[in-house]
C-alpha positions as CSV (number, residue, x, y, z in Angstrom):
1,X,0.0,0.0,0.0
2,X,1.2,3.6,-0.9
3,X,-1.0,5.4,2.0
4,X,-0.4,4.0,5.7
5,X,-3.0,2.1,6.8
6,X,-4.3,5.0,9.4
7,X,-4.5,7.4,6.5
8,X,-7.3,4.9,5.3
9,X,-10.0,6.1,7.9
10,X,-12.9,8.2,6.6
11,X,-11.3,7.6,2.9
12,X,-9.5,10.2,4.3
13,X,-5.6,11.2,3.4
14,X,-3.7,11.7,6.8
15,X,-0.2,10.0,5.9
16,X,1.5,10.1,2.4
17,X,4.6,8.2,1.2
18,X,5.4,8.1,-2.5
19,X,8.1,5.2,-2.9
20,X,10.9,6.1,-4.9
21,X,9.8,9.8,-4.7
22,X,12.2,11.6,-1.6
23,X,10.2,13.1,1.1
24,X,11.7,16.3,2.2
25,X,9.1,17.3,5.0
26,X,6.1,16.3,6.7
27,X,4.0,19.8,8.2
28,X,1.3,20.3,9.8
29,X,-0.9,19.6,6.7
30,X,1.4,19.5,3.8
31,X,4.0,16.7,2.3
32,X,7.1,18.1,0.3
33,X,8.5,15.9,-2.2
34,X,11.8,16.2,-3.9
35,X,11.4,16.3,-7.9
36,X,15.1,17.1,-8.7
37,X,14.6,20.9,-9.9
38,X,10.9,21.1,-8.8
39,X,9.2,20.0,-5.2
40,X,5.6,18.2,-4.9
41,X,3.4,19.9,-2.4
42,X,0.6,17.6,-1.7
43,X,-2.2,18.6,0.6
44,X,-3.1,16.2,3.1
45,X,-6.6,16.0,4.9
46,X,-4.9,16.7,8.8
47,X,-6.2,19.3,10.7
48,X,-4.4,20.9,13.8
49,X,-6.3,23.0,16.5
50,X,-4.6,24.4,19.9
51,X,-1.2,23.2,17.5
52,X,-2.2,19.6,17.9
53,X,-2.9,17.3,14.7
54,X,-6.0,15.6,15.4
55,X,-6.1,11.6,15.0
56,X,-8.8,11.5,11.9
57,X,-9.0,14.5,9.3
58,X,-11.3,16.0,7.2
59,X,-11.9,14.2,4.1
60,X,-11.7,16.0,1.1
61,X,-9.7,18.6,3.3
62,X,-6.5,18.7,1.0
63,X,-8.0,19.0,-2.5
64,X,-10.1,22.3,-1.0
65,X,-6.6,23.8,0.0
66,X,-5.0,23.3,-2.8
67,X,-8.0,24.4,-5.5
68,X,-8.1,27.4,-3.7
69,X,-4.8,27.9,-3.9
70,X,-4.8,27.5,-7.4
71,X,-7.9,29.4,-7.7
72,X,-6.0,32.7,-6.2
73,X,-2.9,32.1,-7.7
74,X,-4.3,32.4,-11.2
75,X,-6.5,35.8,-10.1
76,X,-3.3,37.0,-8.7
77,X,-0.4,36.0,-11.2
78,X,-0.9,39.6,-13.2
79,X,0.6,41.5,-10.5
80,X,2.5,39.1,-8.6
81,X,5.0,35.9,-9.6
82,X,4.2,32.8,-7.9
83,X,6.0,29.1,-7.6
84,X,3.3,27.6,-9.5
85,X,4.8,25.6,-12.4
86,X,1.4,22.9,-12.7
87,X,-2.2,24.4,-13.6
88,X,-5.4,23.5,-12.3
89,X,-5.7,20.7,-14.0
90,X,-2.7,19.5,-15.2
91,X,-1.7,15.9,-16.0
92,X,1.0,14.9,-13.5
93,X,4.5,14.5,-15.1
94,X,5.3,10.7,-15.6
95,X,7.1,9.3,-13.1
96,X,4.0,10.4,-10.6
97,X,1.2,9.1,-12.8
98,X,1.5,5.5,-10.9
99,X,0.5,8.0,-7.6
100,X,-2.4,10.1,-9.4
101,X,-5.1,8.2,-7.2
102,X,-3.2,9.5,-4.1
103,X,-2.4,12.9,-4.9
104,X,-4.4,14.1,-8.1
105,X,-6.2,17.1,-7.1
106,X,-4.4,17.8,-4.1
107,X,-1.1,18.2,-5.7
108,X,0.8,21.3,-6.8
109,X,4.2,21.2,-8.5
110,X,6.4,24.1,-7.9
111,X,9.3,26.0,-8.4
112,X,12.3,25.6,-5.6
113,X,12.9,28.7,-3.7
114,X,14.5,29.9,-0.8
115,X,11.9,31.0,1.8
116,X,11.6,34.2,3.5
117,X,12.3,34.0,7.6
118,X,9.3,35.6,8.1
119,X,5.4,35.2,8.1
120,X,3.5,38.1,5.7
121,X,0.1,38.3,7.8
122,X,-2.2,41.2,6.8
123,X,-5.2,41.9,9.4
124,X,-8.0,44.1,7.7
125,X,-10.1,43.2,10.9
126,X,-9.5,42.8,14.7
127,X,-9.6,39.6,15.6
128,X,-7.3,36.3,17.3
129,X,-4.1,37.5,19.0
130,X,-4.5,41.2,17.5
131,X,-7.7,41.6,19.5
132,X,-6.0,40.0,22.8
133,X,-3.3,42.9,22.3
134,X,-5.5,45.4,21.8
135,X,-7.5,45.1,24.8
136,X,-3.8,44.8,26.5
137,X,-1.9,47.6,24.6
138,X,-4.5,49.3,21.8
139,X,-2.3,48.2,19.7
140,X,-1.6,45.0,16.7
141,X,2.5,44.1,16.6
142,X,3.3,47.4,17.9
143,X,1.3,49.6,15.6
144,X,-0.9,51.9,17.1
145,X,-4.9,51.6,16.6
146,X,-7.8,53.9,17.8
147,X,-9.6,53.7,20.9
148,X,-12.8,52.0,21.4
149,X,-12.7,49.4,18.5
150,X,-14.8,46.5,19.5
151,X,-13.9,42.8,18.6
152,X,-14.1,42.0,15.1
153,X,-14.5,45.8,14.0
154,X,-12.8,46.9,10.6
155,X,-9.6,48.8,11.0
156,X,-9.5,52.0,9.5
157,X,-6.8,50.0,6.8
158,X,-5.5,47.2,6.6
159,X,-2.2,47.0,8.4
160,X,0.8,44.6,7.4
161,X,1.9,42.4,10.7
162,X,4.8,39.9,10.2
163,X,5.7,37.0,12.5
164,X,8.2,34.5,12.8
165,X,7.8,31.2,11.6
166,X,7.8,28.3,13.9
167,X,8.2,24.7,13.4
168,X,5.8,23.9,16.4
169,X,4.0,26.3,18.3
170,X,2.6,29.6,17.8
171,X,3.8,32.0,15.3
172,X,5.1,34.8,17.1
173,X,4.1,38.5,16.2
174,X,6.8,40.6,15.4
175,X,7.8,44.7,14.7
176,X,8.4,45.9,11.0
177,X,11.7,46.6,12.0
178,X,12.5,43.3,13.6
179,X,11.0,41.8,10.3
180,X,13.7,44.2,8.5
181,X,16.5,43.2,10.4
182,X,16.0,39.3,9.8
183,X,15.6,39.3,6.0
184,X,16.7,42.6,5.2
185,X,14.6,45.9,4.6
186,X,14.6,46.3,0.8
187,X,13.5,42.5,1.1
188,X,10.8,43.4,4.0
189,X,9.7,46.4,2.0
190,X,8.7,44.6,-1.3
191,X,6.8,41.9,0.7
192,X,4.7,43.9,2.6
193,X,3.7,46.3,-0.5
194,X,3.2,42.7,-2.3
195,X,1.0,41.6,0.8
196,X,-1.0,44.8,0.9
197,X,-1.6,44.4,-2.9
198,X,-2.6,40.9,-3.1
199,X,-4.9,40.9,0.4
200,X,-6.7,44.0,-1.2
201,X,-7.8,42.7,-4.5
202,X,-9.0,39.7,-2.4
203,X,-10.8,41.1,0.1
204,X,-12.6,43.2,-2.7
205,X,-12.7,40.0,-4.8
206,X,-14.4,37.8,-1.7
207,X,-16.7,40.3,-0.5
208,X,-18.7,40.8,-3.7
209,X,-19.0,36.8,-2.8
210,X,-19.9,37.4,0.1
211,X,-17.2,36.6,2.3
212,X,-15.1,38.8,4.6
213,X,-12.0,38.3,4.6
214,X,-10.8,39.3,8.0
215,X,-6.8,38.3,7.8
216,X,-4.7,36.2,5.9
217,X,-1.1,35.0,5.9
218,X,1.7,35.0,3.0
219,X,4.7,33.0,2.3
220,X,6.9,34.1,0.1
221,X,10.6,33.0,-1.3
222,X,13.4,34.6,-3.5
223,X,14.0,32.8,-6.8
224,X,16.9,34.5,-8.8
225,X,16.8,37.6,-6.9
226,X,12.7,37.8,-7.4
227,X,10.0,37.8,-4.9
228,X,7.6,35.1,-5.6
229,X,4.9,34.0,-4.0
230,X,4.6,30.7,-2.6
231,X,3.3,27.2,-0.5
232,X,-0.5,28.1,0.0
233,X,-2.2,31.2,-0.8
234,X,-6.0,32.5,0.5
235,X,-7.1,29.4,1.9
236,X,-9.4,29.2,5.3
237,X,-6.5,27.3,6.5
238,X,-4.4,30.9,6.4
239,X,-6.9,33.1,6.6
240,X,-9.9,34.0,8.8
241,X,-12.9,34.1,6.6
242,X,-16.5,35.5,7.6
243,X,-19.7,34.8,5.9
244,X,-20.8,38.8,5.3
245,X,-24.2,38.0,5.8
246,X,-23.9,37.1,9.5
247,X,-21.0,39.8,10.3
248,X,-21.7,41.5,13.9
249,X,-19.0,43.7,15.5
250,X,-18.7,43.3,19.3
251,X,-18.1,39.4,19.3
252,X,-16.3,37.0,17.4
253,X,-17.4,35.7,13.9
254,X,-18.3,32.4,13.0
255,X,-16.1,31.7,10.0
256,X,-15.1,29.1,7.4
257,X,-12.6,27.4,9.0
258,X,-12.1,24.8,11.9
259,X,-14.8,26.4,14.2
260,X,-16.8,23.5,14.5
261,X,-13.1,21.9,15.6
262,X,-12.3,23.7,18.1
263,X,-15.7,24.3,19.5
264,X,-16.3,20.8,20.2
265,X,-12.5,20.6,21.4
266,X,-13.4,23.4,24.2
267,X,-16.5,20.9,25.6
268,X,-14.2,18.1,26.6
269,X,-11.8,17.5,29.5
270,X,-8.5,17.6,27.3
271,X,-5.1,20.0,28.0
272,X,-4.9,20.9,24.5
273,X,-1.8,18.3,23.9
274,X,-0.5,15.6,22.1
275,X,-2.5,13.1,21.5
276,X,-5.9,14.8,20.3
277,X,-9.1,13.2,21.0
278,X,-10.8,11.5,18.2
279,X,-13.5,13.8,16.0
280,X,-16.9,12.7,16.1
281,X,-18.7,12.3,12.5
282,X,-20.8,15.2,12.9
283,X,-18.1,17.6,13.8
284,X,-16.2,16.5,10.7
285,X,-19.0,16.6,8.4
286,X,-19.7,19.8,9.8
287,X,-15.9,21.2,8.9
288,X,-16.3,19.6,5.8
289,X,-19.4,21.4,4.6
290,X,-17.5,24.9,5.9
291,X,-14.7,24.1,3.9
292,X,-16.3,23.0,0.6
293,X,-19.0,25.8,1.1
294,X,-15.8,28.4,1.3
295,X,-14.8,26.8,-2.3
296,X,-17.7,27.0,-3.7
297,X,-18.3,30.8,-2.8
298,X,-15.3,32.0,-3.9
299,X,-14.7,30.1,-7.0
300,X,-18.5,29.9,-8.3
301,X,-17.5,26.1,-9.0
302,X,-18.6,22.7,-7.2
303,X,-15.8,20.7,-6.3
């Protein structure tokens, strides 16, 4: 068998080995594969909450993120280079066709680049850890907001808020400057006016769809002295999306994401570690729905 038996549960994708095909790394969601001059990102159907990877996933999960991430990367491409070398729907090159059951349409191949240090978060909205600071400081990363915002209220603009990247854990919000000093400020410069750009013709793009999104996270690398954009892109995995419809300052949003996840997570006696409890069926097929229904906004396409 190609898929370990555990990734069998729920037809769902957990664990991913390609034999012959070098593994490079194993995230959170994503498997990296080592195609010589190109790398195979292949979406699995994990999900994480509190930093924990659940035991059973979401099925379908991986082909959402990665559609979407194809979705945006083709609005985007104009005005902004990405590591995208397959399409949509691409065939896969021939020595992965024997694997096309396993990773078919949750498979991108890409250029190699070296990633930035740093996180590219944009926050149009206040919200998460921006909303715990604010109550603490008034401000989001160190930059100054108005008084009397509630939760979930639109900042007067968007505001770029980088972060460190960390292998387990939280993310850790960082200072421009700090940003500047770890991959250099021309570098920092050109990735937050490239965040900015790309998170504003989304948000426009998503609310006329009738989502809001409320922040969202970049990655980007350096390929031959260019900024590209890479690994996932819009997706409610890095990003906090809102259905419009139901948006109420004052509290928090309900949202497109792993709600439902770590709702039912909060009801049970568990210290947020390694293991995770099992998901019951109706919280995954509750997630699922969000996810799919997220797609299906934004694209005007069923899966």
């Amino acid at each position: 068998m190609l898929l370990d038996s555990r990734a069998m549960q729920n037809n769902t994708v957990l664990e991913l080995d390609l034999p012959g095909i070098k593994k490079l790394k194993s995230g959170k969601v994503r498997e990296i594969f080592d195609l010589g001059d190109r790398l195979l990102f292949v979406a699995t159907d994990r999900i994480s909450a509190f930093d924990v990877i659940m035991p059973n996933g979401i099925p379908g999960k991986g082909e959402v993120l990665t559609q979407i991430s194809y979705f945006w990367f083709a609005q985007t491409e104009a005005f902004q280079p990405n590591h995208l070398l397959s399409r949509e729907n691409s065939e896969l090159p021939p020595e992965l066709k024997r694997f096309e059951a396993q990773v078919g349409r949750r498979s991108m191949i890409v250029k190699k680049a070296k990633p930035l240090s740093i996180e590219c978060v944009v926050r149009g909205y206040l919200a998460g850890s921006g909303w715990k600071e604010y109550l603490e400081r008034q401000t989001v990363c160190g930059i100054k907001l108005p008084a009397g915002l509630k939760e979930s209220a639109e900042l007067p603009e968007p505001i770029f808020t980088p972060a460190t990247k960390a292998e387990t854990g939280h993310d850790e919000n960082i200072p421009f400057e700090q940003a500047a000093r770890m991959v250099g400020a021309d570098i920092a410069e050109r990735a937050r006016d490239a965040s900015m750009k790309i998170y504003n013709f989304a948000r426009d793009y998503a609310r006329r769809r009738g989502i809001i999104i409320a922040d969202t996270k970049f990655e980007f690398g350096l390929m031959n002295g260019k900024l590209i954009l890479i690994d996932e892109v819009l997706t409610p995995d890095s990003s906090r999306f809102w259905p419009a419809d139901q948006y109420e300052p004052g509290k928090s949003q309900p949202s497109f994401d792993k709600q439902f996840v770590r709702d039912y997570l909060e009801t049970l006696d568990w210290n947020k570690s390694a293991p995770g409890p099992m998901l019951p069926p109706e919280v995954v097929a509750k997630t699922q729905a969000k996810y799919l229904e997220a797609y299906e906004r934004l694209t005007g396409k069923k899966l």
